[in-house]
C-alpha positions, 0 to 999 in steps of 0.5 A, spaced: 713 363 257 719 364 263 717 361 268 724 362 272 730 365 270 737 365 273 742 370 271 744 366 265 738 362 264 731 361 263 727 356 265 720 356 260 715 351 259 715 347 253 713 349 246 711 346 239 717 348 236 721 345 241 721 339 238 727 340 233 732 343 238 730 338 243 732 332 238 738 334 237 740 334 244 737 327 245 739 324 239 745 324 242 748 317 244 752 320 249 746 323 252 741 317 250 746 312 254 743 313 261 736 314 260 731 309 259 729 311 252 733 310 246 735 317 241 729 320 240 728 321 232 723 326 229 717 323 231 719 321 238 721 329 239 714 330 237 711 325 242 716 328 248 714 334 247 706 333 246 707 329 252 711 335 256 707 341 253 701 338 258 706 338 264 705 346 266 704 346 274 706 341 279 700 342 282 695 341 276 693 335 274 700 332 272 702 334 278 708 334 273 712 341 271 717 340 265 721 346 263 726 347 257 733 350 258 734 356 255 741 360 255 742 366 249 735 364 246 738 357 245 735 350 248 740 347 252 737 342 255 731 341 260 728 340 267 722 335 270 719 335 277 714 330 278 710 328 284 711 322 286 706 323 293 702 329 292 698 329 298 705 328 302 709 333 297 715 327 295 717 329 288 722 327 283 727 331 279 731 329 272 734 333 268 738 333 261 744 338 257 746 338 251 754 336 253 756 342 247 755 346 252 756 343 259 763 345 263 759 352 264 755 351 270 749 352 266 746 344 268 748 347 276 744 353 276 738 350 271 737 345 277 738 349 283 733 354 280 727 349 280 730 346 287 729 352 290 721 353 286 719 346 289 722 348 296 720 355 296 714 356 291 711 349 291 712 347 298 715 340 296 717 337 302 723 332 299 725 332 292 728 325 289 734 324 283 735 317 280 740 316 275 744 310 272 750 309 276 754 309 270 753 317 269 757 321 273 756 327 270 748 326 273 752 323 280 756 330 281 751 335 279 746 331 284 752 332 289 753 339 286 746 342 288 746 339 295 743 333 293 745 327 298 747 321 296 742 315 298 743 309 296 746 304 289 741 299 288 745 294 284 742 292 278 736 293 280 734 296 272 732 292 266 735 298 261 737 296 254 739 290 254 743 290 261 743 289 268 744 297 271 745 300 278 741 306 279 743 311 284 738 315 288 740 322 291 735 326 295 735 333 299 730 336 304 727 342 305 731 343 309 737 342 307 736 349 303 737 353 309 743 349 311 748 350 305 
């Protein structure tokens, strides 16, 4: 079910068959690199979208919403926002696309629609992203949207085996209305 739509993309809720087109964005390691888990295989893909299938309103009891990429009826990637404070509207984003199709936009416009949802639809006060600092990909989209850079906290993540430095970019409600 499409729950957003841009005019490229749409922005649907996870599904059962999602699982083997989300694994091969995720088995990636480049893609895989900066994210806490390691590249997912089939059971992994099985369980992501199991779990991400129960995350359908950001006001429901996950207080959780995970959407699926679509552009041209091909999964691309995928959006997540999440209550952090419920009761004080503080969520957080994280998104992935799938690098074949990245350098089109597809990742700013995917993003922009479900900021635009949580500040406009859902209400939220203030939305979050936390990235590896490492990824600049994720940096200069978060800085693409409008998100504000925050803060590098240095090594303060245990991730793989290494110290990591993590970037943390926010944006308010009504950073909208000033862009």
């Amino acid at each position: 079910m499409t729950l957003l739509s841009t005019d490229r993309l749409d922005l649907r809720l996870y599904e059962a068959t999602d699982a083997s087109s989300l694994e091969r964005i995720y088995a990636r390691p480049d893609v895989s690199r900066f994210l806490l888990d390691e590249p997912w295989n089939a059971d992994d893909a099985e369980r992501h979208v199991r779990e991400r299938r129960m995350k359908t309103d950001l006001d429901g009891s996950t207080g959780a919403l995970a959407l699926v990429i679509e552009h041209q009826r091909t999964v691309v990637g995928d959006v997540q926002l999440w209550f952090t404070d419920r009761e004080r509207r503080v969520a957080e984003i994280g998104w992935v696309l799938d690098p074949a199709h990245g350098g089109r936009g597809l990742a700013s416009e995917a993003v922009s629609a479900v900021l635009r949802f949580a500040f406009d639809t859902a209400q939220v006060h203030r939305v979050t992203a936390q990235m590896d600092a490492r990824n600049t990909a994720s940096a200069q989209l978060a800085a693409r949207v409008g998100m504000r850079s925050e803060a590098h906290f240095r090594q303060d993540w245990w991730s793989k085996g290494e110290w990591t430095d993590t970037l943390v970019f926010g944006m308010l409600a009504t950073d909208l209305t000033t862009e």
